[in-house]
N, C-alpha and C positions, 0 to 999 in steps of 0.2 A: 221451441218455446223461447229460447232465448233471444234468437234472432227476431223474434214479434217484438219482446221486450225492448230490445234497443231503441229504437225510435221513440218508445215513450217514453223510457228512462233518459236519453237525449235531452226531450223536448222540462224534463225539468231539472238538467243541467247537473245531474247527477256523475258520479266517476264514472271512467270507464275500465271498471275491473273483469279481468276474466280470469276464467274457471267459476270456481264451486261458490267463491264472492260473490260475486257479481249473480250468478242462480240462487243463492240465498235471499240477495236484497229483491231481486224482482218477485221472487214468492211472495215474500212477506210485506211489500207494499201491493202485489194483487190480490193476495189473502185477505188486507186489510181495506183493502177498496171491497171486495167484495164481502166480508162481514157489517160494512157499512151500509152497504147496500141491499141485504139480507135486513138490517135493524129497520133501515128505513121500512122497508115492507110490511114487515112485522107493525110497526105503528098503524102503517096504511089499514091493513086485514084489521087492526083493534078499531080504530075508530067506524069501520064499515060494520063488522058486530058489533058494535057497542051501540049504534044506531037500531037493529034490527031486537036487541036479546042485552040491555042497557045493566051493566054491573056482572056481569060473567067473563068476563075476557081478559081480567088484571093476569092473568102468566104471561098470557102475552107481552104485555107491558116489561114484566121481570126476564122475558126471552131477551127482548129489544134492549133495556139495561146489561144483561149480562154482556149481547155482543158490544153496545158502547165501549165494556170494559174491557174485552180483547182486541176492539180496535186500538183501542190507546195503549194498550199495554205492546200491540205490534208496532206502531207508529214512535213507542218511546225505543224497543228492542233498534229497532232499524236505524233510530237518531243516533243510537248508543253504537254501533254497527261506522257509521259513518264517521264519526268522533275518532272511535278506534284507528280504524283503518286511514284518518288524516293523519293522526298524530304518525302512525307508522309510515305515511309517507314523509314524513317530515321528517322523519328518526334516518328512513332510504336515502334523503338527499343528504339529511346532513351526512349522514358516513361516504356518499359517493364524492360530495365535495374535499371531503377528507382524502379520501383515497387517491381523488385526483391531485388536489395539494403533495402528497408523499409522491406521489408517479413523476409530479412535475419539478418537485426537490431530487428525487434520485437521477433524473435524469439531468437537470442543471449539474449536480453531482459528479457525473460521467461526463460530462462536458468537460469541465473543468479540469477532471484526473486527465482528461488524456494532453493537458498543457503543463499536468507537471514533469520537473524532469529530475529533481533527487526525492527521496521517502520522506527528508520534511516538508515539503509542498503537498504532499500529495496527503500528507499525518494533519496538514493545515487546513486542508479542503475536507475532509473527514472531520474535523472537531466541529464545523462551521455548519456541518448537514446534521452533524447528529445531535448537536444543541438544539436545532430547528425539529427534525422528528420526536429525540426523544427524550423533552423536559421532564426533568427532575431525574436525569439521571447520567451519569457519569463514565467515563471511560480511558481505558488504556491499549495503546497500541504497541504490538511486540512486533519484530519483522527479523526473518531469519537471518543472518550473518552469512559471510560468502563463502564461510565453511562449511556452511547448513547444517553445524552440530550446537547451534546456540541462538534462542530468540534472544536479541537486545531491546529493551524499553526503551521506543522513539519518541512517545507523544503520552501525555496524561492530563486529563481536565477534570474536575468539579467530582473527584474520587471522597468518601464518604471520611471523614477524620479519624476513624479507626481502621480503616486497608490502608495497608504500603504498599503501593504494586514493586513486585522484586525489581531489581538492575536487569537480570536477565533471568532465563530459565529454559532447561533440556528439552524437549521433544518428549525425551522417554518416559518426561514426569509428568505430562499431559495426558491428560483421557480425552481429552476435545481432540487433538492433534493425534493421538495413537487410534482413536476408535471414525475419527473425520467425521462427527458431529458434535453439536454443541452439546453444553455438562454445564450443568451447576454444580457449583460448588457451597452447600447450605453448612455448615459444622454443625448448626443449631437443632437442625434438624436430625441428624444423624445419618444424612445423607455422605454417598461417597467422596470423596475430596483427592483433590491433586495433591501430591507431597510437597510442591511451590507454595500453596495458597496457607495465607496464615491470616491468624483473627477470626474473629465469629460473623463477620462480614458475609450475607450471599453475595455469588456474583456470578453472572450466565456465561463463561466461554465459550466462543463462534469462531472454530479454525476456518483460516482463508487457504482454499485451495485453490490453483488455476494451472493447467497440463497435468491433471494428476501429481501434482506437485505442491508441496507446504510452502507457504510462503509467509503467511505470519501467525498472530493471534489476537481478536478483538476480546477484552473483557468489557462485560457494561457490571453498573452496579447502583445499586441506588442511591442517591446523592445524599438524602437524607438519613446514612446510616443503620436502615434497620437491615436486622440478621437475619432474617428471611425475605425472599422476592415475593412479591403479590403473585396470587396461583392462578387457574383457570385463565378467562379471554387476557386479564392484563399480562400475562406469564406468554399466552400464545404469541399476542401481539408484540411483545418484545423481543420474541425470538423470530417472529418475522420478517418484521423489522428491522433487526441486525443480522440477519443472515443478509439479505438487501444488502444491506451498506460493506459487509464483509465482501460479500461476493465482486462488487464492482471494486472495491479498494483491491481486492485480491489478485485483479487483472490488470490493475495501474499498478501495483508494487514489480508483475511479470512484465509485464513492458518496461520500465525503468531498468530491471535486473538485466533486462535482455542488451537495452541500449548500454548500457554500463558493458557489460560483456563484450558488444559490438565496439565500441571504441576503445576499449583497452587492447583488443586484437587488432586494430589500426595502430595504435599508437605503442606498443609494447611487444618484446619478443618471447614466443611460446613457451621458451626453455628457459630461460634465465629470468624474464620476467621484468629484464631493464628496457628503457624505450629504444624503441628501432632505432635505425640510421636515418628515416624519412623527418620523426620527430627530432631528433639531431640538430639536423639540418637547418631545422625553421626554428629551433629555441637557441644555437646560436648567432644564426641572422639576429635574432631581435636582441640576444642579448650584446651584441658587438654594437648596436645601433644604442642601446642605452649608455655602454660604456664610451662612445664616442662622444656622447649627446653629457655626460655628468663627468667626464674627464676618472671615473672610478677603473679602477685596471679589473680583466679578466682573463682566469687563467685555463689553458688545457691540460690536463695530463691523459697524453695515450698509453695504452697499457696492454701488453701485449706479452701470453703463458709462455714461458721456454718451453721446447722440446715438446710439444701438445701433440704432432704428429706420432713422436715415439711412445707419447703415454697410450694413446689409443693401437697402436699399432701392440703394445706390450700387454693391455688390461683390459680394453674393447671400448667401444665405444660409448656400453651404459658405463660405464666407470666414467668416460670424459666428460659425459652428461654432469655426469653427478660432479663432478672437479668444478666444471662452467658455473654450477647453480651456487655452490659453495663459495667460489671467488669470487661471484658476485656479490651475493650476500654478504660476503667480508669487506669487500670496495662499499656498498651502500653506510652500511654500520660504522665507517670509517669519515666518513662526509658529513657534510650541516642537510639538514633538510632544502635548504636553498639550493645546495648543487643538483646538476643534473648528470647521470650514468645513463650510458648508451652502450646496447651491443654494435660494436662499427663492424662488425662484421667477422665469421671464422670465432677465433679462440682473443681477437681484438677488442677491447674494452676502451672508452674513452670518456672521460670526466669532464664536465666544464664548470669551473668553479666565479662564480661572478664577484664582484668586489674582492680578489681574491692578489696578491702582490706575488710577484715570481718568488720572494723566500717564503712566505707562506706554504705557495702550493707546492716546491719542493719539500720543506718537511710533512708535508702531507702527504705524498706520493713515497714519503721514506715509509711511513707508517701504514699506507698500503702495503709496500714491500710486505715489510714484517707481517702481517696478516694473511696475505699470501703465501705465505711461507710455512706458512700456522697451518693450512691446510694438507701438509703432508702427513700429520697426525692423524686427522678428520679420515684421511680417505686413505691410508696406509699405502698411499705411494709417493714420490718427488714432486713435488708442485713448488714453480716461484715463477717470476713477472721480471720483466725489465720492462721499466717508466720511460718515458719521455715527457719533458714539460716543456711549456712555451705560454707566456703572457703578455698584452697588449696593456700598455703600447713599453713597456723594458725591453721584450725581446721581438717583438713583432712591430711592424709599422702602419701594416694595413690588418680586417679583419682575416681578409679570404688568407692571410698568411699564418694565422695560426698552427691549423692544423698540419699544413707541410713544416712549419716550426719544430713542432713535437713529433712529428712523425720520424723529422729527421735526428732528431735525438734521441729517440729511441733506436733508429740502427745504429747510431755509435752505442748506444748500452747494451744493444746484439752485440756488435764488435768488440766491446772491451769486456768479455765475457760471462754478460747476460747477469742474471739477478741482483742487479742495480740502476741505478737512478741517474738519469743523464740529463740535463736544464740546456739549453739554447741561450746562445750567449745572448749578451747584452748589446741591444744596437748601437754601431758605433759610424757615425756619416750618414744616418738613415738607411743603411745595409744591415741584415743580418748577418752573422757570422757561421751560426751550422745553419745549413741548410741541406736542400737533398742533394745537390750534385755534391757536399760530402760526404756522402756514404763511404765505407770504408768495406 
C-alpha cells in the first residue's frame, strides 16, 4: 500500500517520510479523498430521489454534511501532521548543524594541540575551543606535576566571582580523578563534594586520563555564578561536551609529557640529573663564542670526588649513587641559575660559569669544596672534591683551552693532596702557565 502511495504522494510534492509517518499521512489523505467522494455520492443518490419521491431524502443530505465535516476535519489533522513534522525537521537540521559546528571545532582543536609544545600552548588552545563550545560558562585547568603527587593550576578563564579555583590539589582529594569519572561538586544541594572544592559554587569535574594514566583535571562552572548546574539535556550536554575537550587535551598534555621526558633523556644524565657531556659541549661552544664576541670573561671549574674508587669499593656502589646525587645537588645549590653543571663523565663534575672573572669562580669553587664536604654527614661516609679552575681570556687564550686549563689544575689539586682548590695561572706571553704536560 505504501509503495502505491508514493507516486501520488510525489506527484504533490509531499515529504518523503518512512515508516509509520509516512503510512499515517497516506491513510488519511486516501481516507479523505475517499470520504469526499462517498459525500459527493451521497448528493448524487438525493438529488436522483428527490426527483422520483420529492422531500423524503433530507438524511441524506445530513449523511453528505457529516462526511464534508470529517473530510476537513482529516485534511486539517494531516495539515497539522505536516506543520509538525517540518518544524521537527527544522529542529533535526538545526541540531545536526550544530553538531557539525562542535565535530568541526574539536577537531580544529586537535589540530592545533598536536603543534603545541609546553601545557601553556596547549591550556591556550583549550580556553579558545571551550569559549566557542561552551558559552557562558567558565573554566579551570589543573595538570599533574612531574612528581604526579600534585595537580598545579595552569589556566583559568571567566570562573564565577565567588569560586577561587585552588593553587594546586592532591589526587587523593578528588572523586573525579580517584573514581576516573566526572563529579559535581553542588554543596547546595547536598550533594558529595571534594575536600578541595570550597564555596557554594557547582562545578562538573572531568578527569583527563590518556595510557591509563592521570594526567590533569578540567573543572567547568557556570560563569554566571549560580549554585546549582542546570540538570537534565543542559547537565548531559555539558558533560559531553567536556569530556570531548578533556579527552583530546588529555592526549596533547601525554605527548608534551612524553616529549619533555624524551629530551631531558638526550640532554641530561640518569643518575645525577645534570646535563650530559653532549650538552656540555654545545653550551660551551656557544658560550665561548658569546664571550669572545662581548669581550665578558667565562669561567670553568672541573670537579673531581677523591678516593670514589675506595668509597664504592668500601660501601658499594648504591652508596656512590647516592654520594654522586648529593654532590651534585650541592654543586647546583651553590651556583646562579645562569651556570651550567655537567656530568663530564665517572665521578667528574664540570661547571661553566659565564660572565664569571677567574677570582670570582675561585671563591666559588671554595664554596663548593665546603659543601662537598658537608656531604660526609648526609651519607655517613668521607666525601670531598678537588676543583680545578680556568677562565678566558686571564688564564686561557683560546676557547678549546679551557677545559685542558682546569683539567690540568685539578691534577696539581690531586698532587698537592686532594680536597682543595687549584686556579690556572694567569697568561703570561700569550702562554699558559699550568697546563697538562705539568702534571705532577
Amino acid at each position: 500500500m505504501v509503495d502505491e502511495q508514493a507516486p501520488f504522494l510525489r506527484r504533490l510534492r509531499l515529504p518523503e517520510w518512512r515508516g509509520t509517518t509516512r503510512q499515517r499521512l497516506g491513510l488519511m489523505y486516501n481516507g479523505a479523498i475517499a470520504l469526499q467522494l462517498l459525500s459527493i455520492a451521497l448528493v448524487a443518490v438525493h438529488e436522483m430521489l428527490d426527483r422520483w419521491q420529492p422531500g423524503g431524502n433530507d438524511m441524506l443530505l445530513v449523511l453528505a454534511l457529516g462526511l464534508q465535516v470529517a473530510v476537513a476535519t482529516s485534511l486539517l489533522g494531516f495539515r497539522t501532521i505536516l506543520i509538525t513534522h517540518h518544524n521537527h525537521e527544522q529542529h533535526m537540521r538545526a541540531d545536526s548543524e550544530a553538531a557539525r559546528r562542535r565535530t568541526a571545532e574539536l577537531f580544529a582543536m586537535t589540530d592545533m594541540l598536536q603543534a603545541a609544545e609546553t601545557n601553556e600552548e596547549a591550556g591556550a588552545v583549550l580556553m579558545v575551543t571551550a569559549r566557542r563550545l561552551l558559552g557562558g560558562h567558565g573554566a579551570a585547568l589543573y595538570v599533574l606535576n612531574n612528581s604526579r603527587d600534585r595537580l598545579d593550576l595552569a589556566r583559568q578563564w571567566d570562573l564565577p566571582d565567588g569560586y577561587v579555583a585552588p593553587d594546586s590539589l592532591a589526587p587523593s582529594h578528588c572523586w573525579a580523578l580517584k573514581r576516573g569519572k566526572a563529579h559535581v561538586n553542588a554543596p547546595v544541594e547536598g550533594g558529595l563534594c571534594c575536600s578541595h572544592h570550597g564555596g557554594d559554587n557547582a562545578v562538573l569535574e572531568i578527569p583527563m586520563m590518556a595510557g591509563g594514566q592521570v594526567q590533569g583535571l578540567l573543572v567547568l562552572a557556570r560563569s554566571d555564578a549560580p549554585v546549582a548546574l542546570a540538570g537534565g539535556e543542559e547537565l548531559a550536554n555539558l558533560r559531553h561536551l567536556g569530556t570531548a575537550l578533556a579527552d583530546s587535551m588529555s592526549l596533547a598534555l601525554s605527548n608534551i609529557a612524553l616529549r619533555d621526558r624524551l629530551r631531558t633523556q638526550s640532554l641530561r644524565d640518569s643518575l645525577t640529573g645534570l646535563y650530559n657531556r653532549r650538552y656540555m659541549e654545545d653550551t660551551l661552544e656557544r658560550l665561548i663564542a658569546l664571550s669572545q664576541r662581548s669581550g665578558n670573561p667565562t669561567a670553568v671549574i672541573m670537579i673531581d670526588l677523591d678516593n670514589f674508587k675506595e668509597l664504592n669499593d668500601s660501601y658499594g656502589h648504591a652508596k656512590g649513587d647516592a654520594v654522586l646525587r648529593d654532590v651534585a645537588a650541592q654543586i647546583v645549590g651553590a651556583l646562579r641559575p645562569t651556570d651550567v653543571v655537567c656530568r663530564y663523565g665517572g665521578e667528574e663534575i664540570i661547571a661553566i660559569l659565564p660572565d664569571c672573572a677567574l677570582a670570582d669562580a675561585v671563591a666559588k669553587a671554595e664554596q663548593i669544596r665546603l659543601r662537598v664536604l658537608g656531604v660526609t654527614d648526609i651519607q655517613g661516609c668521607p666525601v670531598s672534591a678537588s676543583l680545578g679552575v680556568a677562565a678566558m681570556p686571564e688564564t686561557s687564550v683560546r676557547g678549546e683551552e679551557l677545559i685542558p686549563d682546569a683539567d690540568a689544575s685539578l691534577y696539581l689539586a690531586k698532587a698537592s693532596g686532594k680536597n682543595c682548590v687549584f686556579a690556572a695561572e694567569r697568561v703570561t706571553s700569550g702562554l699558559t702557565v699550568a697546563r697538562v704536560t705539568d702534571k705532577t
